[in-house]
C-alpha positions as CSV (number, residue, x, y, z in Angstrom):
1,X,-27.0,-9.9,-25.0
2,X,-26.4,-6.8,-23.2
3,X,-26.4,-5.0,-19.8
4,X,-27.3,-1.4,-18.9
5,X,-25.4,0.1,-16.1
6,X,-26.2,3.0,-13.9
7,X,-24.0,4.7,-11.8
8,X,-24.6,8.1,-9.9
9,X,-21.8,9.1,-8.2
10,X,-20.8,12.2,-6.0
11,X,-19.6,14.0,-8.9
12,X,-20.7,12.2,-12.3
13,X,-23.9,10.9,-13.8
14,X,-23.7,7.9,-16.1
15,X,-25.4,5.2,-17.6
16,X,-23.7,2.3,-20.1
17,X,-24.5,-0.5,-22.4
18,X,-22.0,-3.5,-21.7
19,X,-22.2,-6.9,-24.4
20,X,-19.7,-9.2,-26.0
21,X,-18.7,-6.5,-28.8
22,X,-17.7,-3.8,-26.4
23,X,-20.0,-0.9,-24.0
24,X,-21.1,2.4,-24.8
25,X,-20.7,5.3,-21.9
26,X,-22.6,8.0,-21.5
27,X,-22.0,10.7,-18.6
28,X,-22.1,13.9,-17.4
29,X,-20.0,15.7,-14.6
30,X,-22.4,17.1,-12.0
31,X,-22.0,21.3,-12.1
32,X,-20.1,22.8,-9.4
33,X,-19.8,26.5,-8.6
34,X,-16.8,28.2,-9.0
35,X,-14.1,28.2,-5.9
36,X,-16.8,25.6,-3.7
37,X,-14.9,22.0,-2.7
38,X,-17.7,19.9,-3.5
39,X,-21.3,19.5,-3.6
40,X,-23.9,19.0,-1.2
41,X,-25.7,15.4,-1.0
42,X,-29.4,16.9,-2.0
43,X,-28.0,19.4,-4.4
44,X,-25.8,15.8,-6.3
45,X,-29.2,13.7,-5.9
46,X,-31.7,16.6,-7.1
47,X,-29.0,16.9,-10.6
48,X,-28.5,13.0,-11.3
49,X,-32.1,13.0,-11.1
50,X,-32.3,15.2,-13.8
51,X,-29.5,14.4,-16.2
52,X,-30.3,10.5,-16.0
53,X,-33.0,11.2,-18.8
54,X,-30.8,13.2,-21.1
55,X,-28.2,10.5,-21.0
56,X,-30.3,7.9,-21.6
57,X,-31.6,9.5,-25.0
58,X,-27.8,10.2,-25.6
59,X,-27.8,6.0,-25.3
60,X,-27.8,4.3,-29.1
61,X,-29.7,0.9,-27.4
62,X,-29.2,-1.7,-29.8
63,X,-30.2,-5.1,-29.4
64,X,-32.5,-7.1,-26.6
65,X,-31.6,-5.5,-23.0
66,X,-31.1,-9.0,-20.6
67,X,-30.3,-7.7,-17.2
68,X,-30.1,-4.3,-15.3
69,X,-27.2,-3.2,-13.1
70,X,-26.7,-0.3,-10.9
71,X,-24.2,0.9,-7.8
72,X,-26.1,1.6,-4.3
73,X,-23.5,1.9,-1.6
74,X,-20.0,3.2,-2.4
75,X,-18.5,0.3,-1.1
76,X,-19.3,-3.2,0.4
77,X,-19.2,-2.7,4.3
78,X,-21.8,-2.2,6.6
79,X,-23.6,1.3,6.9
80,X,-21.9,2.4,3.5
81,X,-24.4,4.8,2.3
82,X,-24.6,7.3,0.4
83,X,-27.9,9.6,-1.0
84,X,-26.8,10.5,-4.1
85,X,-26.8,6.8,-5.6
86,X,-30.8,6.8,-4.9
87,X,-31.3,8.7,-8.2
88,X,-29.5,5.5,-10.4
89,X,-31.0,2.8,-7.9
90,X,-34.3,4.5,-8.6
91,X,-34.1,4.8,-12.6
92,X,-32.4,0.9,-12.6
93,X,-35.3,-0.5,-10.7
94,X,-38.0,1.4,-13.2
95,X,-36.0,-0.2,-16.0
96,X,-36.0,-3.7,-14.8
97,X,-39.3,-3.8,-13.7
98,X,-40.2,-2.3,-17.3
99,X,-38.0,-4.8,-19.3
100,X,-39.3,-7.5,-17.4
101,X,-35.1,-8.8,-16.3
102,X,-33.0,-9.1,-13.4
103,X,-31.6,-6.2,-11.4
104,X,-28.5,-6.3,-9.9
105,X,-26.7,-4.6,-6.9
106,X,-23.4,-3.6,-6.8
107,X,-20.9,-1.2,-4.8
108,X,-19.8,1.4,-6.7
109,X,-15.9,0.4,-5.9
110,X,-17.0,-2.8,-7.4
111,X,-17.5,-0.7,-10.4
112,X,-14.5,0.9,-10.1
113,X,-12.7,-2.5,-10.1
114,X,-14.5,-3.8,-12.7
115,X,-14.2,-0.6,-15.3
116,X,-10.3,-1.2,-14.6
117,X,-10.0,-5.2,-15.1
118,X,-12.0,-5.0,-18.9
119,X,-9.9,-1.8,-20.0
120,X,-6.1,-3.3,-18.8
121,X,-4.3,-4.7,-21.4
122,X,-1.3,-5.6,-19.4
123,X,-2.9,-8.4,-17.9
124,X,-6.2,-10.4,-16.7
125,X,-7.1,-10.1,-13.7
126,X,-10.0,-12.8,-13.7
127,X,-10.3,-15.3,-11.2
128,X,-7.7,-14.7,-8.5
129,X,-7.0,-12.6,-6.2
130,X,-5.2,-8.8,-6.4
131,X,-3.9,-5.9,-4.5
132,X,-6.1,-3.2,-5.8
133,X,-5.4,1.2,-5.1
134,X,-9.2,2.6,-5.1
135,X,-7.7,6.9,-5.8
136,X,-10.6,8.8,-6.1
137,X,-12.3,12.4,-4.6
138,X,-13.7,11.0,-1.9
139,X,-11.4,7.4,-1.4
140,X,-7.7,6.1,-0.9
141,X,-7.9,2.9,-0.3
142,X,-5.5,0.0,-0.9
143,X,-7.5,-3.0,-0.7
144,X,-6.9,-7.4,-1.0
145,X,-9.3,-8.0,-4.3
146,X,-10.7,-11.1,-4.2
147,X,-13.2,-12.1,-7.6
148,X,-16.6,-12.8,-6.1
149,X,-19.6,-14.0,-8.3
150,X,-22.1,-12.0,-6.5
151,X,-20.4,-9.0,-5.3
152,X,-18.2,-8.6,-8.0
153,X,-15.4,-8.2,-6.0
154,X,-14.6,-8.8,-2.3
155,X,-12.7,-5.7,-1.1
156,X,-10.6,-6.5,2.1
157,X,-8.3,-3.0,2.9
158,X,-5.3,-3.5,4.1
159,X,-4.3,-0.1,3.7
160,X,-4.6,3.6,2.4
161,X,-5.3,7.2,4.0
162,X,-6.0,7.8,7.8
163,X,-7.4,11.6,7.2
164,X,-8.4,13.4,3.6
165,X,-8.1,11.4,0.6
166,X,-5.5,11.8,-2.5
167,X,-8.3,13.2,-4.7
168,X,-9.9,15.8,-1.7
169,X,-5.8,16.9,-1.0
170,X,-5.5,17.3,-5.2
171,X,-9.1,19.0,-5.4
172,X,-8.7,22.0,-2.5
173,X,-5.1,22.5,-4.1
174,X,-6.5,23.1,-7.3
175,X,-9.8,25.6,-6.1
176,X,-7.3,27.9,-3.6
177,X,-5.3,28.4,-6.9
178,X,-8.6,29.3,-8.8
179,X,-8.5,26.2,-10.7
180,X,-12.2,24.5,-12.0
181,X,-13.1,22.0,-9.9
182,X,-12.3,18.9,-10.0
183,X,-9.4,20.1,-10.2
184,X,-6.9,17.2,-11.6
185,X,-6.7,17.8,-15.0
186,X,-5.9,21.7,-14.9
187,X,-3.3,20.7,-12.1
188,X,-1.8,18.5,-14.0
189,X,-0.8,20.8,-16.9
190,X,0.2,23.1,-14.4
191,X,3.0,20.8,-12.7
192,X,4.5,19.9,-16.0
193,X,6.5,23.2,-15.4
194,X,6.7,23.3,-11.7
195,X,10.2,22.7,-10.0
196,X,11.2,19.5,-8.8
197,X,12.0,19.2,-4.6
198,X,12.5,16.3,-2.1
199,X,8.9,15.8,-1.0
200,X,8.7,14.6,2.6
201,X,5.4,12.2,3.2
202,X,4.0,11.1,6.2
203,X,3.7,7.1,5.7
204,X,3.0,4.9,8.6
205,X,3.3,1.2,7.4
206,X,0.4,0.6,4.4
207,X,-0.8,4.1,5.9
208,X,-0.9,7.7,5.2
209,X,-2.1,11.2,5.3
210,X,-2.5,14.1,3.5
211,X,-3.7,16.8,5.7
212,X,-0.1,17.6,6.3
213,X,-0.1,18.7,2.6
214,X,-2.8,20.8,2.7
215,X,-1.4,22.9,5.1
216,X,2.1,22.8,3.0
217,X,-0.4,24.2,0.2
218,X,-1.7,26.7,1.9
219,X,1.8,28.4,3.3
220,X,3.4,27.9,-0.1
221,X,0.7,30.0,-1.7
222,X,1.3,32.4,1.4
223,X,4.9,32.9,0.6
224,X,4.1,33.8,-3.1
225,X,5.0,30.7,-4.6
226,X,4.1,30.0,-8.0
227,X,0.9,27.6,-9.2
228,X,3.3,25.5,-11.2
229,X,5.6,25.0,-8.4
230,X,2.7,24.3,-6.3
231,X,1.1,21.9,-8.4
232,X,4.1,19.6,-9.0
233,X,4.2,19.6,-5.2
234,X,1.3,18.3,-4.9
235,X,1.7,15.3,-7.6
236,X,5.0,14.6,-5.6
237,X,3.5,14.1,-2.7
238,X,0.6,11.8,-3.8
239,X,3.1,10.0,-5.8
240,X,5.3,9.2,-3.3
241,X,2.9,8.5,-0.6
242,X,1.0,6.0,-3.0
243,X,4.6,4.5,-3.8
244,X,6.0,4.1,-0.2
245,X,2.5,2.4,1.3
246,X,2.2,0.0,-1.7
247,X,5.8,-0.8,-1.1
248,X,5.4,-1.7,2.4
249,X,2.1,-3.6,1.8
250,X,3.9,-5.7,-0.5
251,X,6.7,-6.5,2.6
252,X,4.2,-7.0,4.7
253,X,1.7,-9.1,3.1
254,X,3.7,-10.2,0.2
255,X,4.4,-9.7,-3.5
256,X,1.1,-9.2,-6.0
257,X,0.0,-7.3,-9.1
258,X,-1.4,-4.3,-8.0
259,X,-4.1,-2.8,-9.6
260,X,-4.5,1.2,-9.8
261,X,-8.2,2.1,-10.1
262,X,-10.1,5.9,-9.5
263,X,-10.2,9.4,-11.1
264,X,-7.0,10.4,-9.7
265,X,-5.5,7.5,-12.2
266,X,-6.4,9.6,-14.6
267,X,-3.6,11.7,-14.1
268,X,0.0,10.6,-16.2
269,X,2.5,12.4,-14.3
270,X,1.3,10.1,-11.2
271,X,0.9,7.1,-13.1
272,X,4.9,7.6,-14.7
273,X,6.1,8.0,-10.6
274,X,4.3,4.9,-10.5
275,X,5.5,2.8,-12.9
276,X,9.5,4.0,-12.3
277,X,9.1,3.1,-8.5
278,X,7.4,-0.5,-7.8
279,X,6.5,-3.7,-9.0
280,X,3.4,-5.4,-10.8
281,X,1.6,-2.1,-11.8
282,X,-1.2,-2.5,-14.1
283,X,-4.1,0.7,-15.0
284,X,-7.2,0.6,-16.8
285,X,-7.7,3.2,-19.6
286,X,-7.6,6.9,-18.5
287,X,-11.4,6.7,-19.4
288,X,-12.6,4.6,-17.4
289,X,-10.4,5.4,-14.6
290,X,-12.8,8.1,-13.5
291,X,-16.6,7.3,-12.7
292,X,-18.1,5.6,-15.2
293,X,-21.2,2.7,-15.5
294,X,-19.2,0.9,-17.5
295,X,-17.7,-1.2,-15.3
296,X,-20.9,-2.0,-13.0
297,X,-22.6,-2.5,-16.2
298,X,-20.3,-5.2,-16.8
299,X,-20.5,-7.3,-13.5
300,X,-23.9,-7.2,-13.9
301,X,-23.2,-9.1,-17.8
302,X,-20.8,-11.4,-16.5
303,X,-22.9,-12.2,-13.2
304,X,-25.8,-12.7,-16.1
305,X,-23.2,-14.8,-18.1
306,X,-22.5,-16.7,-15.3
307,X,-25.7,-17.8,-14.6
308,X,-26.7,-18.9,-18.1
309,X,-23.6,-20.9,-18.1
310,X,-24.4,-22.8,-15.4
311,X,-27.8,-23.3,-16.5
């Protein structure tokens, strides 16, 4: 039995295969022109819709397809919505309706979640509830996690950014210093040799911003500072920010593993800060912290599961 997954994101095509003996990813970063921030909704929707059929030749489909599954909202609250998921909603429903098997509807933070819990081997995250740390381009969110068989997972947020998120502050960092965007990787390798300062964040409770940093950004380059430097301010701050409101939430709402899901968990350096400076931490594997299908392809197999199981 196995599950394919569709998942068209702001900034990455995929599509996966999930089943008792593992998934297969396929995906493909949409292209974005040098020194731009971003992509326009029409201009992500018109090239999902055209890299979803290259993928799924890529896609070595072994086996009897039970069940389709596809994020179509980035996240489950009212008036979440987002165009650019209409290309994998659209190519999930043609599927189902062509394999003649269930479709199923998730958030795309759902996936996130998900593509975490099956890659963390420090610890299983099944059937209770969680403090999970959504860091992505367009999302900083620290959210109450709550296992639900037909969402996936209930997302109640308790805390996270007030203005830009971690991944936008790490991204416009990265394309004023000419850097490819997204721009975490290359910034990364860059702060591995930048100096070390007191970073001062602006934390409110479970709550930050990172607007502030921008700005700090934007005068360091000003002043002729160098790239390196730059860039390890900029880990710094997300570190620390990420650090001081999961450390407060924990005071506040009480003690729980804390789950650290999103493309910006990608990154090492922040992961390290991380580890050194609170309690419970647990991360997925680096690849399928960034978008994937992977993990809405398996909800949708143990939703599926789940079902036959009870008959």
């Amino acid at each position: 039995m196995s599950v394919l997954g569709f998942d068209t994101s702001n900034y990455t095509t995929s599509v996966a295969l999930y089943g008792k003996d593992g998934y297969e990813l396929k995906r493909r970063l949409l292209y974005v022109e040098k020194g731009a921030r971003g992509l326009r909704q029409n201009d992500a929707l018109f090239l999902h819709t055209k890299n979803i059929p290259d993928l799924m030749d890529e896609l070595n489909i072994r086996g009897k397809i039970e069940a389709v599954a596809v994020s179509d909202r980035p996240r489950d609250a009212e008036g979440s919505y987002m165009p650019c998921f209409l290309a994998g909603v659209s190519a999930a429903e043609t599927a189902a309706k062509v394999l003649g098997v269930p479709l199923y509807r998730f958030s795309h933070q759902s996936g996130h979640i998900m593509a975490a819990v099956v890659s963390c081997e420090s610890l299983d995250f099944s059937g209770r509830e969680f403090y999970c740390y959504h860091l992505s381009g367009g999302t900083t969110e620290l959210v109450k996690a709550t296992p639900d068989d037909e969402r996936g997972f209930k997302a109640e947020i308790i805390g996270g950014t007030t203005d830009i998120s971690a991944g936008q502050l790490i991204d416009r960092a990265g394309v004023l210093m000419g850097l490819n965007f997204p721009c975490g990787g290359e910034l990364e390798k860059l702060a591995i040799n930048g100096r070390s300062r007191k970073v001062r964040v602006s934390v409110d409770g479970e709550k930050c911003n990172y607007s502030g940093a921008e700005n700090t950004v934007i005068k360091m380059l000003e002043s002729g500072e160098s790239k390196e430097d730059v860039s390890r301010y900029v880990l710094d701050y997300c570190s620390e920010s990420i650090i001081q409101t999961v450390n407060n939430a924990m005071n506040k709402f009480g003690q729980r593993d804390v789950l650290y899901v999103g493309g910006v968990m990608r990154n090492e350096y922040i992961r390290n800060k991380i580890k050194e400076k609170t309690q419970g931490a647990h991360f997925g594997s680096a690849e399928l912290s960034s978008d994937n299908a992977v993990g809405i392809a398996a909800l949708g197999y143990f939703r599926l599961k789940g079902k036959k199981d009870n008959g």
